[in-house]
C-alpha positions, 0 to 999 in steps of 0.5 A, spaced: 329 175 679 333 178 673 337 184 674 334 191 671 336 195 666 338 202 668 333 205 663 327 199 665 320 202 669 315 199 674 310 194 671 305 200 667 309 206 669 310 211 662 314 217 661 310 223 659 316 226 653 315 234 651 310 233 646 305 229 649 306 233 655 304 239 651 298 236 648 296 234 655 297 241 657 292 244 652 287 239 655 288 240 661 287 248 661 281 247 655 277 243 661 280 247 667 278 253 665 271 250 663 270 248 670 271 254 674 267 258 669 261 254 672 263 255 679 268 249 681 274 252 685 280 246 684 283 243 690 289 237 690 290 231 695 296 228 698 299 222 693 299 217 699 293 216 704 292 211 709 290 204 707 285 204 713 281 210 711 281 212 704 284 206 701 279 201 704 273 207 703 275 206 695 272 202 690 278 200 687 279 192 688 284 191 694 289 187 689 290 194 685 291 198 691 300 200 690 302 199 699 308 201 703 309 202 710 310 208 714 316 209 719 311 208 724 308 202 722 301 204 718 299 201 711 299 207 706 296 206 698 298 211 692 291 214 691 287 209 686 281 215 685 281 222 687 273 221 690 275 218 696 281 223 698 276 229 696 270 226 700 275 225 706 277 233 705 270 235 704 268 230 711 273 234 715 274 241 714 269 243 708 262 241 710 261 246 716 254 248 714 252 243 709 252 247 703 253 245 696 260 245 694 263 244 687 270 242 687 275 240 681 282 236 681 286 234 675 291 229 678 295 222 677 291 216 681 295 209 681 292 202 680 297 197 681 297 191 674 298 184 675 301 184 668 303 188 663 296 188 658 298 195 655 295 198 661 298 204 664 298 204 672 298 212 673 294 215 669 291 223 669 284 224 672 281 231 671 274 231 674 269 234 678 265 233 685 258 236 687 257 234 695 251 236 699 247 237 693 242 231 694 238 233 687 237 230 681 238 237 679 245 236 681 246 230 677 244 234 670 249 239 673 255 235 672 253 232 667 252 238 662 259 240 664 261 234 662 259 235 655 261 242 656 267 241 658 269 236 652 266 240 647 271 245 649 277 240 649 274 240 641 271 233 642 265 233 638 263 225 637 261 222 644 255 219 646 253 219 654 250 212 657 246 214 662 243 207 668 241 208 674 244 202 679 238 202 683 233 200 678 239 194 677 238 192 684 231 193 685 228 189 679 234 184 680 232 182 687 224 182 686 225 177 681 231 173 683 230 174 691 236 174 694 242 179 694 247 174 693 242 172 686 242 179 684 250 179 685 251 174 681 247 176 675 249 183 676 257 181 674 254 179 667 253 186 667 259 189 669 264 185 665 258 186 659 258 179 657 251 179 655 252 172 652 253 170 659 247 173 662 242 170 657 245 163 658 245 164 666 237 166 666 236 160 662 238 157 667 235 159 673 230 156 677 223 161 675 218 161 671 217 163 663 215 170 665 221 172 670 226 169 665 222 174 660 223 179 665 230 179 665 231 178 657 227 185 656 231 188 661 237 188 656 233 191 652 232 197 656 238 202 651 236 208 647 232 215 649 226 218 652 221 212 650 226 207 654 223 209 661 216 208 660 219 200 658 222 200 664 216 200 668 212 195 665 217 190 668 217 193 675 212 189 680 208 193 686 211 200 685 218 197 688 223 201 683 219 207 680 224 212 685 228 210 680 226 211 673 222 217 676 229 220 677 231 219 670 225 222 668 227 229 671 234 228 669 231 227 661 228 234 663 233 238 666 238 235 660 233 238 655 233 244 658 241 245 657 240 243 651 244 237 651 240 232 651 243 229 643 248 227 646 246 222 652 242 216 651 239 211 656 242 204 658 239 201 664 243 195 664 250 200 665 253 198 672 259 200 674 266 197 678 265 203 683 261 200 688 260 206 692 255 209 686 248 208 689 243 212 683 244 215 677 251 214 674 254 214 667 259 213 662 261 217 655 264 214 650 268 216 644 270 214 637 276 211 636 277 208 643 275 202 646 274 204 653 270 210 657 273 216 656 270 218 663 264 215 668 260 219 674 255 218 678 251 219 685 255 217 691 250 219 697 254 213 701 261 214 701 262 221 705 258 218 711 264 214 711 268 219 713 263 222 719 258 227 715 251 225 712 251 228 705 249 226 698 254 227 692 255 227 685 262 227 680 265 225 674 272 224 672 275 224 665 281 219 663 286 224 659 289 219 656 284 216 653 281 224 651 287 224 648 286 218 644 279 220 642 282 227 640 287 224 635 293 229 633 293 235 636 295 242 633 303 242 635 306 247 640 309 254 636 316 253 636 320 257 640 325 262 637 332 260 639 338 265 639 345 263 639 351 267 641 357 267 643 361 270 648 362 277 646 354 278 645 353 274 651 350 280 654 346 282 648 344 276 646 340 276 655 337 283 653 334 281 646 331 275 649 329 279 655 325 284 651 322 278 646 319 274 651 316 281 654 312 280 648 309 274 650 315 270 644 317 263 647 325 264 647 331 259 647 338 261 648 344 257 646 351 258 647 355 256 640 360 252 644 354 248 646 352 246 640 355 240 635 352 240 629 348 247 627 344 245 622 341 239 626 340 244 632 337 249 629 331 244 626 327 244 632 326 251 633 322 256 628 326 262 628 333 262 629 337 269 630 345 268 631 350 273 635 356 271 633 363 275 633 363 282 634 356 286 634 355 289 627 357 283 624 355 275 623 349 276 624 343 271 621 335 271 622 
């Protein structure tokens, strides 16, 4: 193994320096805000959690999961997603009557790299969490804040996916069989190899009309019309549920007004294995990847001892920031430089204009090297220099 340099990361660890870290801010308080106006109340949860309950209750594969052992033996994981931290909380102190709760984060999760890919290993997630509201409405809920949420983070071009896992699992197992059939198709779909997916069906054992079945089931994009399509591949009424809910999320979407930026897509599935309905993904322009997924979860919280339904969404704030493009730079501060004999002076003047809300620097002359080069950075610059009464500059 090589010697490390002084200045060398973790494999996918990033430093955040100033102007990034502002214009994350501005995201952060742009979507924040938009929460709590719709009732979310933001909670946070430790970095480390127990293997054995949050890390094995994650989707997250067991290979990205970043581990260390405690002074008492126990296996920890840095949190890989921030569902199963909150589905642990609300299980265990926040579900007392079984009332609906809305709940927000914004918070760094961690997923170990196998090899540098640009890829970062800690990244910020903002997002929300509805538990014990089984509904669709609360489905539609979510995914209207979603679309609130980025329109006030002023993204204006992004398109919603909309699928629902079970009718993935429902048809797939009338037609193949077999869960572990289903399964192997099914990872067609979520590395998006559609290539793939089409030269396995022709190869399996069915006949014509199955085969055709699951060709037209890639066919299953766009918007309202796509439901009724749908349907027409289903058998014995097994997996209408499904589309029904689809239907009323439609509805309850067009009632918020929102219904441009979403569009159906039955073939989406999701690494997240703990999803068992609706679920989604919203794209941006320029980026490659989902900017944010969510999804139905009635399944997890039951795995830390309460019976109940949820749903959420996270946004990836790097990759919102990569779809936002450049962002309006901070104000720069005003910086005053003094010397000792307006050392006082200099403290009260910058108490009386960070009083009116003015962003101020102080900086002692004898600290300063090169003049020119330092007062570059700032917006305004006042100098106190000498006696009071002279060398003064704006």
């Amino acid at each position: 193994m090589s010697q490390l340099f002084m200045f060398e990361k973790p494999l996918g660890m990033r430093d955040t320096l100033p102007e990034l870290y502002e214009a994350k801010s501005q995201v952060r308080n742009a979507i924040g805000n938009e929460m709590k106006q719709w009732g979310y109340q933001f909670m946070e949860t430790p970095a480390l959690e127990y293997y054995e309950t949050v890390g094995t209750a994650s989707a997250i594969l067991d290979q990205q999961l970043f581990k260390l052992l405690d002074s008492q033996g126990h296996t920890l994981v840095l949190r890989p997603d921030m569902t199963a931290p909150i589905a642990r909380v609300a299980a265990s102190k926040l579900l007392k009557e079984d009332l609906p709760l809305r709940l927000a984060y914004s918070a760094s999760v961690f997923r170990a790299q196998q090899r540098e890919g640009g890829r970062p290993a800690e990244f910020e997630q903002i997002g929300v969490e509805m538990i014990a509201d089984e509904t669709v409405s609360a489905d539609g809920e979510v995914i209207a804040l979603m679309v609130s949420a980025l329109k006030q983070a002023n993204l204006e071009n992004f398109q919603i996916s909309v699928g629902h896992i079970g009718f993935v699992q429902e048809l797939f197992l009338q037609i193949l069989g077999t869960e572990e059939r289903a399964q192997s198709l099914t990872k067609f779909l979520y590395e998006k190899n559609f290539v793939g997916y089409r030269e396995h069906v022709k190869g399996l054992n069915l006949s014509s009309i199955d085969k055709q079945r699951l060709l037209d089931f890639l066919k299953l994009k766009g918007g309202e019309e796509v439901l009724d399509f749908a349907q027409s591949l289903l058998e014995n009424g097994k997996g209408r549920e499904a589309l029904l809910q689809l239907q009323q999320l439609w509805e309850i979407v067009v009632d918020y007004g929102e219904q441009e930026k979403l569009k159906f897509d039955l073939t989406l599935v999701s690494h997240m294995s703990y999803y068992t309905g609706i679920l989604f993904e919203v794209y941006a322009d320029q980026v490659g990847f989902p900017i944010g997924n969510g999804g139905r979860y009635n399944l997890l919280v039951e795995k830390f001892g309460k019976t109940t339904g949820a749903t959420g969404f996270a946004l990836r704030v790097d990759r919102l920031l990569e779809a936002l493009g450049e962002l309006k730079k901070a104000e720069p501060a005003h910086c005053i430089l003094f010397s000792d004999e307006r050392r006082k002076e200099a403290f009260q003047l910058a108490r009386d204009k960070r009083g009116e809300g003015v962003k101020v620097a102080l900086q002692d002359i004898n600290g300063v090297k090169n003049i020119d080069q330092f007062t570059e950075q700032y917006g305004e610059v006042t100098f106190l220099i000498g006696k009071a009464g002279r060398g003064n500059e704006s």
